[in-house]
C-alpha positions in Angstrom: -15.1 -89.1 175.2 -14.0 -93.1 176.0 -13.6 -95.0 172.7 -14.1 -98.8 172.6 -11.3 -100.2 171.1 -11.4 -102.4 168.4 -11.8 -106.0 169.1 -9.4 -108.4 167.3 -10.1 -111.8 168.4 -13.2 -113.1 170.2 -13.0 -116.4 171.4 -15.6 -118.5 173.0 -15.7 -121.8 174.4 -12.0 -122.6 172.3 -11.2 -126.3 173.2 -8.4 -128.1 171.6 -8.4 -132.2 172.3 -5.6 -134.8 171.3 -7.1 -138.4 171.0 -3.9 -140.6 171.8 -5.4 -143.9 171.5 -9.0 -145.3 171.6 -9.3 -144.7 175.6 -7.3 -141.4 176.6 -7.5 -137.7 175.5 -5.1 -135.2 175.6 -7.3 -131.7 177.1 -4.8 -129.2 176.1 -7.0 -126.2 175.9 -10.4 -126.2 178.1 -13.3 -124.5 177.3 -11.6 -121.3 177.0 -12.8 -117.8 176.5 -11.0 -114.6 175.6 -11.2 -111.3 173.6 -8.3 -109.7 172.4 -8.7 -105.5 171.3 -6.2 -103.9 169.2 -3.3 -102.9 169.7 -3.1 -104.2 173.6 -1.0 -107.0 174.6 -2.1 -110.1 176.1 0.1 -112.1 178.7 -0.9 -115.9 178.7 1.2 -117.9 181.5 1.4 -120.7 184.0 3.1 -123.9 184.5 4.8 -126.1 181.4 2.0 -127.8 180.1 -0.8 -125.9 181.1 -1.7 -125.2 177.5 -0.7 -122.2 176.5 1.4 -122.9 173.8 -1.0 -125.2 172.4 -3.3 -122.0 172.4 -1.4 -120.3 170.4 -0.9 -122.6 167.3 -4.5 -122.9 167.8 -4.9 -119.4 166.8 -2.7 -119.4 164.8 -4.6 -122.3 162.6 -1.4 -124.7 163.1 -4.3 -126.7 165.1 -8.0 -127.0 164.4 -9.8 -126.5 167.1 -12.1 -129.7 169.0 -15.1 -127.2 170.2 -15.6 -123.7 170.4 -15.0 -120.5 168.1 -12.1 -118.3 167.4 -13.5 -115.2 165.8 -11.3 -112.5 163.9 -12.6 -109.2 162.7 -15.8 -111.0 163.1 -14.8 -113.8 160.7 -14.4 -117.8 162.3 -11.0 -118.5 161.6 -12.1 -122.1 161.4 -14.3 -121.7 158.6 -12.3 -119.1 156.1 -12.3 -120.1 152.7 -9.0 -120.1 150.7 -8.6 -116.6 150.1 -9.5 -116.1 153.7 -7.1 -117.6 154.9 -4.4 -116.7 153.5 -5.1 -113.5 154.5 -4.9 -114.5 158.3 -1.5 -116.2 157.9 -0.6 -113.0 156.7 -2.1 -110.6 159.5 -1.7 -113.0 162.4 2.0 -114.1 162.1 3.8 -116.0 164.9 7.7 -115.9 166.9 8.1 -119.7 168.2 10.0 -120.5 171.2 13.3 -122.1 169.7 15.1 -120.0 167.5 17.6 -123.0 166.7 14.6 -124.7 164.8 12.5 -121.8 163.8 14.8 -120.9 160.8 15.4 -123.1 157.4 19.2 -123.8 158.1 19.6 -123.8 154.0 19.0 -120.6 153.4 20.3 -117.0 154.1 18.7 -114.8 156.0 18.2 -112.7 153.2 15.7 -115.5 151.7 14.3 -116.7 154.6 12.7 -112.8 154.8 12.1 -112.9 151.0 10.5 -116.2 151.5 7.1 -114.7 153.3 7.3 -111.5 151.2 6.9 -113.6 148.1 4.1 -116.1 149.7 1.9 -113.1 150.5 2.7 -111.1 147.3 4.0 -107.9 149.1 7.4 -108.0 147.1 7.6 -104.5 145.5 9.8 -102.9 142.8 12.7 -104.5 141.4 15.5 -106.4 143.3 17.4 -103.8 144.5 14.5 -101.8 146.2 13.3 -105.1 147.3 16.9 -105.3 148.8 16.8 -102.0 150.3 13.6 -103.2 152.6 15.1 -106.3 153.7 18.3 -103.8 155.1 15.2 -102.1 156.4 13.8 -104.7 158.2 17.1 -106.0 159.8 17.9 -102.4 161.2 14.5 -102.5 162.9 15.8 -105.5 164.6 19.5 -104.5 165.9 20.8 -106.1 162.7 23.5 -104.8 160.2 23.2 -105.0 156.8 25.9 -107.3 156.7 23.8 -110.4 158.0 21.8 -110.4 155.0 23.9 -113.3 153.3 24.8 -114.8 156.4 22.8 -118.4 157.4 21.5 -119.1 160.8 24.2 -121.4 162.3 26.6 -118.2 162.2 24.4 -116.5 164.7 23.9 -116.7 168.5 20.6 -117.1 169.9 19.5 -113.7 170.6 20.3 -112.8 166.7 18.1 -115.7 165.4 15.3 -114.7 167.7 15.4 -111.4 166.0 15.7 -112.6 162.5 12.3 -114.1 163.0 11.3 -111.2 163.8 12.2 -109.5 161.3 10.4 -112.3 158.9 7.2 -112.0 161.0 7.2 -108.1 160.2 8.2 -108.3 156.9 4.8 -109.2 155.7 2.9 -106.2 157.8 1.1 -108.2 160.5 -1.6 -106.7 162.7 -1.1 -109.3 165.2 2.3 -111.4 166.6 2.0 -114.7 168.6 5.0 -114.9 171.0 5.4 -118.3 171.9 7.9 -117.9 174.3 10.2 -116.2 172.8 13.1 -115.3 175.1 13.1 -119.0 177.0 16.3 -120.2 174.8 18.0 -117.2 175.7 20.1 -115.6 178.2 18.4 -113.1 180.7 20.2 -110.3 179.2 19.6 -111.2 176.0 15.8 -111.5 177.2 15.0 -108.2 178.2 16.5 -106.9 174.8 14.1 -109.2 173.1 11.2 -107.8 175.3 12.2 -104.4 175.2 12.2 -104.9 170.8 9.3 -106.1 170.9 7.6 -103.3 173.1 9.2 -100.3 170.5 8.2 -102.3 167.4 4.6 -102.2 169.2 4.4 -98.9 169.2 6.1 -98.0 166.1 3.6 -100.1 163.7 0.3 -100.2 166.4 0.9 -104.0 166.7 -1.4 -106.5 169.0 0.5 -109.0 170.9 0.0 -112.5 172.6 2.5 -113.2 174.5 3.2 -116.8 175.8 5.5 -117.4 178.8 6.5 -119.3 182.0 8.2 -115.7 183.1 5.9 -113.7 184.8 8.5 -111.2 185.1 8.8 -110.4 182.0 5.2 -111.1 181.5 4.1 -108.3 183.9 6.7 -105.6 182.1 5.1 -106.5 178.5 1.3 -107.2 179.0 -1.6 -105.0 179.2 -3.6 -107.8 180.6 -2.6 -111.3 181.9 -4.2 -114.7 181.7 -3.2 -117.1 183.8 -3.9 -121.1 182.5 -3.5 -124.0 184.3 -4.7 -127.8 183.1 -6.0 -126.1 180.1 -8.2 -123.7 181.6 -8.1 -120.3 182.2 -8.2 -119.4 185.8 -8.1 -116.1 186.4 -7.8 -112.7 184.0 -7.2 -109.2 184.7 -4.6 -106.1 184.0 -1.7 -106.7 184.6 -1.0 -104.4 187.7 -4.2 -105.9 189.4 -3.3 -109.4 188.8 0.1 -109.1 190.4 -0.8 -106.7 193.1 -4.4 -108.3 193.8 -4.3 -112.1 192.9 -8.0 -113.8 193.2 -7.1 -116.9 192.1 -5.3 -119.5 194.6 -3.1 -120.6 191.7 -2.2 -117.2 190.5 -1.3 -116.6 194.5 1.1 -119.4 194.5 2.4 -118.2 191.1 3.4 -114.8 192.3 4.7 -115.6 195.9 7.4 -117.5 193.6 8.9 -114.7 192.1 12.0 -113.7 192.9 12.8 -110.2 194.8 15.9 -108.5 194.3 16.0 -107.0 197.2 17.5 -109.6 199.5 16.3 -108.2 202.9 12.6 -107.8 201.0 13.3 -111.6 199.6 14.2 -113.1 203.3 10.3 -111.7 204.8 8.7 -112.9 202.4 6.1 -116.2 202.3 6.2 -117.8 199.2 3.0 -120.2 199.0 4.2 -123.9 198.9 1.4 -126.3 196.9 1.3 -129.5 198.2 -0.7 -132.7 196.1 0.3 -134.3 193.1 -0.3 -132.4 189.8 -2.8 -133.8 188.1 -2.9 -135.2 184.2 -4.0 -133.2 181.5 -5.1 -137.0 180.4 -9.0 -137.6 181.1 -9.6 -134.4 182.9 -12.9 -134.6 184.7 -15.0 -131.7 183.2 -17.4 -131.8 186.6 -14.6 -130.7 189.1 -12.3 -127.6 189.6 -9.3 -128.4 188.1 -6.9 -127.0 190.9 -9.1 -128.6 193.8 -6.4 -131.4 194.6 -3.5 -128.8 195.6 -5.7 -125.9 196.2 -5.2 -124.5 200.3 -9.0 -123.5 200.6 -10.8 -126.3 198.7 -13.8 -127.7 200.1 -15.7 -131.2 198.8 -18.3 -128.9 196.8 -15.0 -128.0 194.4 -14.2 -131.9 193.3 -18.1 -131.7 192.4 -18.2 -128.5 190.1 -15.9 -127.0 187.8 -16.5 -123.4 188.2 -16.5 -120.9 185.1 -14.4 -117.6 184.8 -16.4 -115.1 186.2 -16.0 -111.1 187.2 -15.1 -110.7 191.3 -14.3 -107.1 190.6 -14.5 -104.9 187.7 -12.4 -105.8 184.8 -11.0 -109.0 187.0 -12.1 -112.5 186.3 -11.0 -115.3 188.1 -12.9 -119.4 188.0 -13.4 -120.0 191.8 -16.5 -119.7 193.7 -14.7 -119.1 196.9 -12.9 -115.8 195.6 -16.3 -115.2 194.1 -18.5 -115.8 197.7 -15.8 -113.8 199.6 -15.6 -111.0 197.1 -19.1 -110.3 197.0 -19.6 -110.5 200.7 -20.9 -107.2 202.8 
C-alpha cells in the first residue's frame, strides 16, 4: 500500500518584490509555486540572480513575502503569531552560503552552538551534560572535541561550513535551507560537505532545500530539481528525469554545460550556446515568457504570454507551451 507523504511546505503564487526607487522594481521571485513533502530533498538552481537565494530567506521569514502564500504544516508562515514563529525559526533552520560571515567572529564555537540552544530553550541538564551534547554535535560534523574553544578565524573553510552545521542541528530542525553551501569551498572539500549533509539526512529524517549554481552536485543530493530563471520557476521534475529528459529550453542549455569527465565523451558532445542579451530582473513584463529573448524555438506568441508551469508528463512540469504542444502531440 503507497503512502502519501507528508507535505511540509505548500507554496502558492510566492512573489518577493524590491522597490528600488519610485519607478523600478526588483522581481526576485515570480509567482512561484511549490510543495515540499517530508523528508525529500529539493534542488533549486539556475543562473546567479535568478532568484533562488532570495527564495530561500523568503522561507525562511528573513524576507516578507510581496504576494502569494508560504504554507507550513498548514499554518501561513506569514501570518504566525509570536509563539508561532518562534517555533518555525526553530524547525526550519538555514546553512548560508559564506561561511567567513556566517559565524560571530567573537565567540567560540562552543557559544555560538550554545547560542541557538538557549534561544529556543532546548538547553538540558547542567553544564557539563550540556557540554557533553555540544562534543556530540561536533563529532556528527567531522569535528573533535578540541574545537570547542577554538573561534572561527582558526578554521579553514570546509570546518566553518560544518560548524554551522552543527548550530543548525543543535536545535533539532525538521527542515535545513542550504543556501549554497559548498560555493566558498574547494571541490574536495564540496563533496564532503554534500556527502554530510546526505548521512545527517538520513540519520535524523531531515527535509532539505538545497540552493545551488552546481548542478552536479545538485543532481547527487536532490530528490527533485527546480530549475529558476528571472524569478520564475521554469521547469520541475525528479531529478533523474530532469537531467536525462530536459523539457524546458533553459534547463537544455543548463545541462549541455556540464562538464564530462570522460574526455573522448566531452569532445562529441554539443553544448547549447544561448545567444541574446540576458534580460533585467528590473521591470519584468509579467505578459511575456521570460526566456523568449534567448530561447532557440521562440515564436512572436511567446513575447505575448507568459506561460505557467504546467505537467508535460507525469510528475514533470515545465512553463513553455511549445514543450507542452509537442508533448501532447499523437
Amino acid at each position: 500500500m503507497t503512502t502519501t507523504p507528508e507535505l511540509l511546505f505548500e507554496i502558492e503564487g510566492l512573489s518577493k518584490f524590491f522597490l528600488l526607487d519610485n519607478h523600478n522594481t526588483l522581481k526576485a521571485v515570480r509567482d512561484l509555486s511549490l510543495t515540499i513533502a517530508k523528508g525529500e530533498t529539493v534542488g533549486i538552481v539556475g543562473e546567479s540572480g535568478c532568484g533562488k537565494t532570495t527564495l530561500g530567506r523568503t522561507l525562511k521569514r528573513l524576507y516578507t513575502a510581496t504576494a502569494g502564500t508560504a504554507r507550513y504544516k498548514g499554518q501561513d508562515i506569514f501570518r504566525m503569531d509570536r509563539a508561532q514563529a518562534h517555533r518555525y525559526a526553530k524547525e526550519v533552520q538555514m546553512i548560508f552560503q559564506d561561511p567567513y560571515s556566517s559565524l560571530d567572529p567573537r565567540m567560540t564555537v562552543r557559544e555560538i552552538i550554545r547560542e541557538g540552544m538557549r534561544n529556543h530553550g532546548i538547553l538540558r541538564g547542567d553544564r557539563p551534560g550540556q557540554d557533553r551534547r555540544i562534543r556530540e554535535l561536533l563529532g556528527m560534523v567531522g569535528l573533535g572535541a578540541e574545537h570547542a574553544d577554538r573561534f572561527p578565524h582558526e578554521f579553514s573553510g570546509g570546518q566553518r561550513q560544518r560548524i554551522g552545521i552543527a548550530r543548525s542541528l543543535a536545535v533539532e530542525p525538521e527542515v535545513i535551507i542550504c543556501d549554497e553551501p559548498t560555493s566558498a569551498l574547494d571541490v574536495s572539500i564540496q563533496a564532503q560537505i554534500v556527502n554530510l549533509l546526505k548521512s545527517l539526512q538520513e540519520e535524523f529524517g531531515l527535509t532539505l532545500i538545497f540552493i545551488s549554481h552546481n548542478l552536479s552536485l545538485v543532481k547527487y543530493i536532490s530528490d527533485r530539481v527546480g530549475v529558476m530563471y528571472l524569478g520564475s520557476m521554469v521547469e520541475l521534475a525528479p531529478a533523474d528525469l530532469l537531467y536525462d529528459d530536459p523539457a524546458h529550453p533553459y534547463t537544455e542549455a543548463l545541462i549541455s554545460a556540464i562538464p564530462i569527465p570522460d574526455p573522448a565523451v566531452q569532445r562529441r558532445r554539443q553544448m547549447i550556446r544561448l545567444t541574446g542579451d540576458i534580460p533585467s530582473p528590473i521591470n519584468t513584463p509579467e505578459d511575456a515568457c521570460p526566456f523568449a529573448g534567448r530561447c532557440p524555438y521562440a515564436a512572436p506568441a511567446c513575447s505575448k504570454t507568459a506561460p505557467r508551469l504546467a505537467e508535460v508528463a507525469p510528475g514533470h512540469l515545465a512553463a513553455c507551451d511549445r514543450v507542452r504542444k509537442e508533448r501532447k502531440a499523437p
